[in-house]
PDB file as gemmi writes it, atoms N, CA and C in Angstrom:
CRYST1    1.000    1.000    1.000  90.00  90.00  90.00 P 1                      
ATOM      1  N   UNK A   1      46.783 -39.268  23.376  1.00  0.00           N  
ATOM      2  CA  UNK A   1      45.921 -40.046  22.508  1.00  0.00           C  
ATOM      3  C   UNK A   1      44.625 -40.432  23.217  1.00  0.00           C  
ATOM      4  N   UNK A   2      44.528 -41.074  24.420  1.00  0.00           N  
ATOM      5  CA  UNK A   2      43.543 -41.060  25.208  1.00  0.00           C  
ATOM      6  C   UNK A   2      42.747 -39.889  25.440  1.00  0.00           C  
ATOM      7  N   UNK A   3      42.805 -38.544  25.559  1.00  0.00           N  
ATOM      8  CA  UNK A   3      41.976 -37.855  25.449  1.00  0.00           C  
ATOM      9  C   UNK A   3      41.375 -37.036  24.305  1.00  0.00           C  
ATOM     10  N   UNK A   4      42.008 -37.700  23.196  1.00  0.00           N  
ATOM     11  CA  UNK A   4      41.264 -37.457  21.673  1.00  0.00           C  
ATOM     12  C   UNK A   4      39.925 -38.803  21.552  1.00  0.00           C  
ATOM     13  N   UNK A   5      40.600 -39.804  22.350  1.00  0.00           N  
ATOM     14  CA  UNK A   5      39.179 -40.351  22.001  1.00  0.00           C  
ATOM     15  C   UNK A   5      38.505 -39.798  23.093  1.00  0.00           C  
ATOM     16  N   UNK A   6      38.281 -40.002  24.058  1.00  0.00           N  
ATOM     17  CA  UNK A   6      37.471 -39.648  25.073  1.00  0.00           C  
ATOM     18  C   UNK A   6      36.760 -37.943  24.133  1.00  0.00           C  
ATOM     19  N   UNK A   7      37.193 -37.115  23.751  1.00  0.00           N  
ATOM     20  CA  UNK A   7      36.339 -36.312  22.930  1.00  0.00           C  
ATOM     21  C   UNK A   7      35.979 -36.824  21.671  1.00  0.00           C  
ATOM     22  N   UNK A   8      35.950 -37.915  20.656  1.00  0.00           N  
ATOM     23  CA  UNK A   8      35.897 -38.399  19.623  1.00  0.00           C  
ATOM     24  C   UNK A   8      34.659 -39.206  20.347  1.00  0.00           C  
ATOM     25  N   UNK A   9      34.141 -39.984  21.340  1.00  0.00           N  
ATOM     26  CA  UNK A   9      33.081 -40.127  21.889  1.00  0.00           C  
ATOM     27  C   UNK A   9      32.344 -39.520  22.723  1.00  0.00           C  
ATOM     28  N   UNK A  10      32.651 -38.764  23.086  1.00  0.00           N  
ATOM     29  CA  UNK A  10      31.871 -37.608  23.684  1.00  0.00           C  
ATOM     30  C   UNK A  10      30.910 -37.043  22.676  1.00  0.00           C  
ATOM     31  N   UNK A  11      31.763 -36.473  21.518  1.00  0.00           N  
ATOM     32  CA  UNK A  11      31.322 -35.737  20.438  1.00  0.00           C  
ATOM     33  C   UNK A  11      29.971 -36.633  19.784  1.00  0.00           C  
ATOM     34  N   UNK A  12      30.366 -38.086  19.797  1.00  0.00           N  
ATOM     35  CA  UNK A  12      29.506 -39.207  18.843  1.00  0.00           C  
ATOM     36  C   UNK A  12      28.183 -39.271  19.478  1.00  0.00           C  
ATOM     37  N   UNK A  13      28.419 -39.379  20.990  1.00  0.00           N  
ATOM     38  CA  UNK A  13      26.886 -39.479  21.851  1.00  0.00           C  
ATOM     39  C   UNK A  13      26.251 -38.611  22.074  1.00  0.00           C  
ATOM     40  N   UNK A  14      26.881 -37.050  22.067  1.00  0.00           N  
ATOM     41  CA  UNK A  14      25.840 -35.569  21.678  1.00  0.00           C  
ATOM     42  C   UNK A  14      25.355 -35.892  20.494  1.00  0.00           C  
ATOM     43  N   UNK A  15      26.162 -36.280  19.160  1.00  0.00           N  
ATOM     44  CA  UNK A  15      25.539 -35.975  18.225  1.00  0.00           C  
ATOM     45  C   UNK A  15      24.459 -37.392  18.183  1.00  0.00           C  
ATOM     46  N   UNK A  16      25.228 -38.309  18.398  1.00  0.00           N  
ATOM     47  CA  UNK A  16      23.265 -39.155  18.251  1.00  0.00           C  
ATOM     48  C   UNK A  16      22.257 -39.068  18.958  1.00  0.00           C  
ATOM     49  N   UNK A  17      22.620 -38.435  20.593  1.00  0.00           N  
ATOM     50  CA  UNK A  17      21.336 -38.073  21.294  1.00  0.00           C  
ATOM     51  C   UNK A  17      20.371 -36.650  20.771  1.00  0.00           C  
ATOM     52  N   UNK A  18      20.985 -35.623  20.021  1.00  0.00           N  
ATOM     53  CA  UNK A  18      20.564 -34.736  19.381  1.00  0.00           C  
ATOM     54  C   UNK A  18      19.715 -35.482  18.073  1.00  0.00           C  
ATOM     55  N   UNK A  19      20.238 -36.514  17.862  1.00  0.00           N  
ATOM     56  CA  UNK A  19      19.334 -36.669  15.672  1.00  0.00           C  
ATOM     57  C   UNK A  19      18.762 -37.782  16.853  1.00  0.00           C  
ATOM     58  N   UNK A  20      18.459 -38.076  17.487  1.00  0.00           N  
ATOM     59  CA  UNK A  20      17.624 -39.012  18.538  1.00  0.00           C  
ATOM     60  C   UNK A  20      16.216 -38.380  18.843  1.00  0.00           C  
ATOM     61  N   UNK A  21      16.698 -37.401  19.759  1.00  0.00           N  
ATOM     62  CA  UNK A  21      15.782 -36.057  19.919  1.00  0.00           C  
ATOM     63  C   UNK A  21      14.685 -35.925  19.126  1.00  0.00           C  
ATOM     64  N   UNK A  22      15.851 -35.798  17.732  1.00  0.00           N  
ATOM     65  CA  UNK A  22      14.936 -35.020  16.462  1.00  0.00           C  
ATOM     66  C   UNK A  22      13.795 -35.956  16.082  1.00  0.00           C  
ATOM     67  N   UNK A  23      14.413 -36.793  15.853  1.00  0.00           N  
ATOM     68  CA  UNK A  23      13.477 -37.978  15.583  1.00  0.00           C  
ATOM     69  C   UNK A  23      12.471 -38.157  16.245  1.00  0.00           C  
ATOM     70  N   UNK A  24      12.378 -38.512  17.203  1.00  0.00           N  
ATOM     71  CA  UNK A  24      11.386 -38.758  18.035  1.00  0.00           C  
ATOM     72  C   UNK A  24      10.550 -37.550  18.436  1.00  0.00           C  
ATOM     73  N   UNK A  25      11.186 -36.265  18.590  1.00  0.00           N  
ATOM     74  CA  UNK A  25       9.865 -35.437  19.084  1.00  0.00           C  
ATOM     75  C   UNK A  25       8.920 -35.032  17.938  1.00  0.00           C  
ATOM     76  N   UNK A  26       8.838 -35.516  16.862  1.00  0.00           N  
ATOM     77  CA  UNK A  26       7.905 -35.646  15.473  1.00  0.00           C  
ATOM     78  C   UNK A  26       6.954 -34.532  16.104  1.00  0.00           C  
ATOM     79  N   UNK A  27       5.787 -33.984  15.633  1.00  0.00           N  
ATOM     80  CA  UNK A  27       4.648 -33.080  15.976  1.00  0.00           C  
ATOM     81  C   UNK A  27       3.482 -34.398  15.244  1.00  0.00           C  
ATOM     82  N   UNK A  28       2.906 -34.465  16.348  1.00  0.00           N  
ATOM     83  CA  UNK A  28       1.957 -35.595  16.070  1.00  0.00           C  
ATOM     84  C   UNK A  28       1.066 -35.340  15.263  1.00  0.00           C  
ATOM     85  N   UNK A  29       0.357 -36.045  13.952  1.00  0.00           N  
ATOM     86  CA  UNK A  29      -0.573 -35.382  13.191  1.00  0.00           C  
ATOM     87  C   UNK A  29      -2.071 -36.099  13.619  1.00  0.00           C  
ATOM     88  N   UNK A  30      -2.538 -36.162  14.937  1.00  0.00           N  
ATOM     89  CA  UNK A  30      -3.626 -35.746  15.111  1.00  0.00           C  
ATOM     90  C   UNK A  30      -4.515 -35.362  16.610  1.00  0.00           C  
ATOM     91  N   UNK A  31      -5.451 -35.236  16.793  1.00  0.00           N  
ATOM     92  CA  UNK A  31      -5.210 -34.257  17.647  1.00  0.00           C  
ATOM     93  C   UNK A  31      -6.765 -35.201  18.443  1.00  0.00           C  
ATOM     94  N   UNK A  32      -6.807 -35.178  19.878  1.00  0.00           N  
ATOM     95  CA  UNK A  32      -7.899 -36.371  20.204  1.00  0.00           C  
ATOM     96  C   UNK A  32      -8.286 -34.999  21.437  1.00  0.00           C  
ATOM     97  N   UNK A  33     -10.170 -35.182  20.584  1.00  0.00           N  
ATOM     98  CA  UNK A  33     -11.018 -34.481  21.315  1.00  0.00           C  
ATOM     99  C   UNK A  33     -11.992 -35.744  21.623  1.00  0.00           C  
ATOM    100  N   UNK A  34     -12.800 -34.921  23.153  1.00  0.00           N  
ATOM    101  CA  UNK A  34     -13.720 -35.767  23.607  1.00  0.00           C  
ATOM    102  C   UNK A  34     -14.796 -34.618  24.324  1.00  0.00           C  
ATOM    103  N   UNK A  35     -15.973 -34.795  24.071  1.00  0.00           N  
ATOM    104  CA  UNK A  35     -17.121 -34.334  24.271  1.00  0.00           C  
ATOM    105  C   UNK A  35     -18.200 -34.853  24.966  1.00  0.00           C  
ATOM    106  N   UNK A  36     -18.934 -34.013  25.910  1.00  0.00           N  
ATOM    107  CA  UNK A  36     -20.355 -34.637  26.069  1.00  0.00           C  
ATOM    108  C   UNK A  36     -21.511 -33.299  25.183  1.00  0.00           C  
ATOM    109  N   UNK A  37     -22.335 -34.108  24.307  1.00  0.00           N  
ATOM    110  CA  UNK A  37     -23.088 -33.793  23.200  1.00  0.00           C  
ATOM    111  C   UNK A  37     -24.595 -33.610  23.838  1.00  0.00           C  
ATOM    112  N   UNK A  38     -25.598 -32.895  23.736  1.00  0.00           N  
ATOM    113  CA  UNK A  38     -27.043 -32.759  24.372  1.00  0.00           C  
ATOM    114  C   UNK A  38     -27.646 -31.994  23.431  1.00  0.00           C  
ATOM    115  N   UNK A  39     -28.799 -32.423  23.121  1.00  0.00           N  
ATOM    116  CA  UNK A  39     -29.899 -31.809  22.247  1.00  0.00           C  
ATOM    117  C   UNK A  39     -31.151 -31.806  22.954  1.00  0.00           C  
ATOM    118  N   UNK A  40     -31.434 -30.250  23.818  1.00  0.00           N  
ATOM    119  CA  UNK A  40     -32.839 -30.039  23.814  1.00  0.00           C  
ATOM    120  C   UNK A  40     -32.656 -30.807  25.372  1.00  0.00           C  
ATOM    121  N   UNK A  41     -31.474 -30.508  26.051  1.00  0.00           N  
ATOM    122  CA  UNK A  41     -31.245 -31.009  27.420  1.00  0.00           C  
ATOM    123  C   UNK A  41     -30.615 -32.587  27.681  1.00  0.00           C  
ATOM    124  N   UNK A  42     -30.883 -33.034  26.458  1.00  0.00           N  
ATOM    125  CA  UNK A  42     -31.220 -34.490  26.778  1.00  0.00           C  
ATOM    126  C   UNK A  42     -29.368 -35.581  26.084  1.00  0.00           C  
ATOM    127  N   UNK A  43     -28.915 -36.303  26.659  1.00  0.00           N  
ATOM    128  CA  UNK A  43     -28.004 -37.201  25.900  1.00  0.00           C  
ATOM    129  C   UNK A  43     -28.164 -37.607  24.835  1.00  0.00           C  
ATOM    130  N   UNK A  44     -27.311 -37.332  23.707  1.00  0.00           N  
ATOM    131  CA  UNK A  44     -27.590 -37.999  22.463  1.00  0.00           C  
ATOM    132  C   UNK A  44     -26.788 -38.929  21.987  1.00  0.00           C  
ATOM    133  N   UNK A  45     -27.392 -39.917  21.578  1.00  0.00           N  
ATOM    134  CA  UNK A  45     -27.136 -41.328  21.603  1.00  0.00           C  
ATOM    135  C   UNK A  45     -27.061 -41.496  19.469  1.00  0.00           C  
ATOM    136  N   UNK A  46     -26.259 -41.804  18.644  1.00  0.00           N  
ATOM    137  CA  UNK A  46     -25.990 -42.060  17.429  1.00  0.00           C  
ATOM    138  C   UNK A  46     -24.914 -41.211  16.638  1.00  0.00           C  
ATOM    139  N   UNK A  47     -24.806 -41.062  15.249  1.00  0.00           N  
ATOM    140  CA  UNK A  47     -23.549 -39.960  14.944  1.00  0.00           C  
ATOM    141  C   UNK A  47     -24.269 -38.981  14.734  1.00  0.00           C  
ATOM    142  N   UNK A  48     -23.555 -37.925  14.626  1.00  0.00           N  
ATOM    143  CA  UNK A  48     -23.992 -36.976  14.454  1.00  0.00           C  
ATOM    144  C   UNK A  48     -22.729 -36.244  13.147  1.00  0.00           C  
ATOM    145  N   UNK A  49     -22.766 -35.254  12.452  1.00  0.00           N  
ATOM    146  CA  UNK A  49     -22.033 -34.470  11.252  1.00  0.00           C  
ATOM    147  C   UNK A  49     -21.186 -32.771  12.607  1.00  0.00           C  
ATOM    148  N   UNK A  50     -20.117 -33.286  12.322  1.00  0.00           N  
ATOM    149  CA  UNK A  50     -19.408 -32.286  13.301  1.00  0.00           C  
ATOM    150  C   UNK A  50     -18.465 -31.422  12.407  1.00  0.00           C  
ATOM    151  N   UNK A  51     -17.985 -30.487  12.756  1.00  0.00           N  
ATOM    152  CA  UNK A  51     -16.637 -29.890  12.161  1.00  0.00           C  
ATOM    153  C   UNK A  51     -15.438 -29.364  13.229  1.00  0.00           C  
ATOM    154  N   UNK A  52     -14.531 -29.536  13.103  1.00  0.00           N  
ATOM    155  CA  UNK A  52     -13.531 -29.423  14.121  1.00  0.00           C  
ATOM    156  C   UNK A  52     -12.716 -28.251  13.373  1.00  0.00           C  
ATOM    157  N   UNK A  53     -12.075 -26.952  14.367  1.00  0.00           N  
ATOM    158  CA  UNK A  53     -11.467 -26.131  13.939  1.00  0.00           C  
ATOM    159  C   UNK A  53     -10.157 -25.446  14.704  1.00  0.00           C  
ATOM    160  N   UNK A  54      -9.153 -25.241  14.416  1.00  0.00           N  
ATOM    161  CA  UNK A  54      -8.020 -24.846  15.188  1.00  0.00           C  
ATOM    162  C   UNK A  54      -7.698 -23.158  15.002  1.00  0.00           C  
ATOM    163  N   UNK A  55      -7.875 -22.152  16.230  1.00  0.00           N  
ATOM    164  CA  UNK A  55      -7.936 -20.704  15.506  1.00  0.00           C  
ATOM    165  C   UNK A  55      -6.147 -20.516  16.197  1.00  0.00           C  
ATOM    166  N   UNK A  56      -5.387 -19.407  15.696  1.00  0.00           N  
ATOM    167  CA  UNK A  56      -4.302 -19.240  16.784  1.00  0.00           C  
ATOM    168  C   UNK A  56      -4.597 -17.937  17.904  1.00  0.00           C  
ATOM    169  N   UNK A  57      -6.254 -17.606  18.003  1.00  0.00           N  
ATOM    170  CA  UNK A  57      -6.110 -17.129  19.376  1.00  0.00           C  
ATOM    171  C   UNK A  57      -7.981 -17.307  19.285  1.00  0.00           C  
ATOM    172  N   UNK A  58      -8.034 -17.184  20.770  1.00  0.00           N  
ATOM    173  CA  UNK A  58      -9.554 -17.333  21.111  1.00  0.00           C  
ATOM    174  C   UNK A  58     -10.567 -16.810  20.574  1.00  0.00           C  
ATOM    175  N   UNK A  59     -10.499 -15.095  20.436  1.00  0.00           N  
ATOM    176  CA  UNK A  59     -10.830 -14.184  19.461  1.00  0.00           C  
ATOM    177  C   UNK A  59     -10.359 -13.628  18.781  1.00  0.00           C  
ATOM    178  N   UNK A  60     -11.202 -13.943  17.602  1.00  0.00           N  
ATOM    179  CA  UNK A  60     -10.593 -13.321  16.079  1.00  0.00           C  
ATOM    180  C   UNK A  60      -9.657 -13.582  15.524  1.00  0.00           C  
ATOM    181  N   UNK A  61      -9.062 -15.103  16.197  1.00  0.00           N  
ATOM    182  CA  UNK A  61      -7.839 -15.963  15.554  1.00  0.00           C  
ATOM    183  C   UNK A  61      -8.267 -16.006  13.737  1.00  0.00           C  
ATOM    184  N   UNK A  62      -6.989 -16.240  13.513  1.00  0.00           N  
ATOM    185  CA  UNK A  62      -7.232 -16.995  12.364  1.00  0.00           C  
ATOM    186  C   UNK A  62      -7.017 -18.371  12.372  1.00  0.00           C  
ATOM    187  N   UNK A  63      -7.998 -19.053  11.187  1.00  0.00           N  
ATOM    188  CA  UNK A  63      -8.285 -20.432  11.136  1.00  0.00           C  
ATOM    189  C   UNK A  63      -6.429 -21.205  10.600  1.00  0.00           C  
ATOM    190  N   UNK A  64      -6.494 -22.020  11.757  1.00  0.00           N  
ATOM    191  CA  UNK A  64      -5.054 -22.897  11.355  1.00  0.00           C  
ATOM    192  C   UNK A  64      -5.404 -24.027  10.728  1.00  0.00           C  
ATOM    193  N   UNK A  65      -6.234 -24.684  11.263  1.00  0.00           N  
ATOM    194  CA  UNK A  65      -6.730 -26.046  10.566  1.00  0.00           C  
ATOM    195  C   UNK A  65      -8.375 -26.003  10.891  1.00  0.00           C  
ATOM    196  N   UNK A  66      -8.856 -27.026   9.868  1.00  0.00           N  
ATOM    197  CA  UNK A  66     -10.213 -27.685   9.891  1.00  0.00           C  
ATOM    198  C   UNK A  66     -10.415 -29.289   9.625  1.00  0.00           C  
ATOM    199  N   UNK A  67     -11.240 -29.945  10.243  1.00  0.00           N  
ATOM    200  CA  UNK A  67     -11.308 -30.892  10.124  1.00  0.00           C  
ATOM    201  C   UNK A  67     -12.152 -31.319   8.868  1.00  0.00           C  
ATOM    202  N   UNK A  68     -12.994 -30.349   8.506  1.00  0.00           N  
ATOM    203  CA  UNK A  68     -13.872 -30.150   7.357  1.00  0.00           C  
ATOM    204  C   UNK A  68     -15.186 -30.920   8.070  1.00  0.00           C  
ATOM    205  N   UNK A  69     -16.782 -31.485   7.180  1.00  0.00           N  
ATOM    206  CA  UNK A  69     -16.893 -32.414   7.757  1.00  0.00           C  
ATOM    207  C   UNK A  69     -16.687 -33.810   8.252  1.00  0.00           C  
ATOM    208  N   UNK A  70     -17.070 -34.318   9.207  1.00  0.00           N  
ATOM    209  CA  UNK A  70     -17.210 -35.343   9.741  1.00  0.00           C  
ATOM    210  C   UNK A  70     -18.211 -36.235  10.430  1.00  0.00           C  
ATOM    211  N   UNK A  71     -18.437 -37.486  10.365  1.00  0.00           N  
ATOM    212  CA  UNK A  71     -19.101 -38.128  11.052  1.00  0.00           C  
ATOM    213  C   UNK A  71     -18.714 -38.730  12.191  1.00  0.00           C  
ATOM    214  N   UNK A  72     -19.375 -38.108  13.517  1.00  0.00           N  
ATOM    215  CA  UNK A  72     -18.989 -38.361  14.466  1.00  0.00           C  
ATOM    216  C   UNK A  72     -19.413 -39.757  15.833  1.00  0.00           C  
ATOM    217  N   UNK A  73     -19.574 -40.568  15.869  1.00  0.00           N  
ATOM    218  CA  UNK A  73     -20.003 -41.515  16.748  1.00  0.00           C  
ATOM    219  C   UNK A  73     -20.586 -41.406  17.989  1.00  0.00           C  
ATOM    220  N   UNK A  74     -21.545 -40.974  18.542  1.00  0.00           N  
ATOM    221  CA  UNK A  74     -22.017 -40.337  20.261  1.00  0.00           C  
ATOM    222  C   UNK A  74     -22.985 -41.516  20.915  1.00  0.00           C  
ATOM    223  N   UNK A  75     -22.218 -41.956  21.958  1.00  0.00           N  
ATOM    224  CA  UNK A  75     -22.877 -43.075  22.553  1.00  0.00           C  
ATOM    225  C   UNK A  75     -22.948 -42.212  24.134  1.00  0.00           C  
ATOM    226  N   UNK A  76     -24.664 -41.941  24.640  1.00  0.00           N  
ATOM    227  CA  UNK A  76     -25.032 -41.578  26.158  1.00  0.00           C  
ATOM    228  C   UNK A  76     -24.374 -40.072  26.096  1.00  0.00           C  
ATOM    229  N   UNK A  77     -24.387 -39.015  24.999  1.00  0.00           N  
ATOM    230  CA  UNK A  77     -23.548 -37.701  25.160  1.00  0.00           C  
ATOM    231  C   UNK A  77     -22.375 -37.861  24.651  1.00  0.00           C  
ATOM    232  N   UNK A  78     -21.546 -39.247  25.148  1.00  0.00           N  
ATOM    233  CA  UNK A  78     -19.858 -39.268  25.101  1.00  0.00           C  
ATOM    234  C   UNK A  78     -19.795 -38.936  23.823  1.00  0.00           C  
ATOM    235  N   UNK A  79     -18.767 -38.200  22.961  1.00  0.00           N  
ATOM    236  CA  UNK A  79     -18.129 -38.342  21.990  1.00  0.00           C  
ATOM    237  C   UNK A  79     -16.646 -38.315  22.127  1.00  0.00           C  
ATOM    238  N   UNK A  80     -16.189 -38.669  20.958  1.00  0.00           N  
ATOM    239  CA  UNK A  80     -14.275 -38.643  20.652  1.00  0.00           C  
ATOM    240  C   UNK A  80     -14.018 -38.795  19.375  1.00  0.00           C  
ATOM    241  N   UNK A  81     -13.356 -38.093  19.396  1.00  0.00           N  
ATOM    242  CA  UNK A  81     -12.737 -38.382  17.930  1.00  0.00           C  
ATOM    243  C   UNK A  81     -11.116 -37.636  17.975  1.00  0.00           C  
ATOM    244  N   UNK A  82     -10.430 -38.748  17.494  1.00  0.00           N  
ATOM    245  CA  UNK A  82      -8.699 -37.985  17.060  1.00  0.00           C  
ATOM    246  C   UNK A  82      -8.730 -37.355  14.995  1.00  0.00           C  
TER     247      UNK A  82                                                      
END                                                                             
């Protein structure tokens, strides 16, 4: 009898560390870029209209996502946006 439970909890703590797992490794929905921005050499300082794009290879990917436009915030070059 003792070693039906000892597998009757064994079994219980795989299975909640597995739907534990699941849970938590979610795929995060968004994605945080950061930039330095220059126009004409120089730091640009206000927002600027950006578009953000995800290809699945460097060349000649196809488009996975777009951010479409956006208004972007650039203080001294820095930008970010998630």
């Amino acid at each position: 009898m003792n070693n039906k439970i000892k597998i009757l909890f064994t079994t219980v703590v795989v299975s909640l560390c597995m739907f534990l797992s699941a849970v938590f490794s979610a795929t995060p929905n968004k994605v945080n870029y950061q930039g330095v921005l220059k126009e004409k050499g120089q730091l640009v300082t206000g927002t600027r209209k950006m578009k953000f794009a995800i290809y699945d290879a460097a060349v000649g990917g196809n488009l996975k996502w777009t951010s479409g436009e956006v208004n972007v915030q650039v203080n001294g070059g820095a930008s970010g946006m998630f």
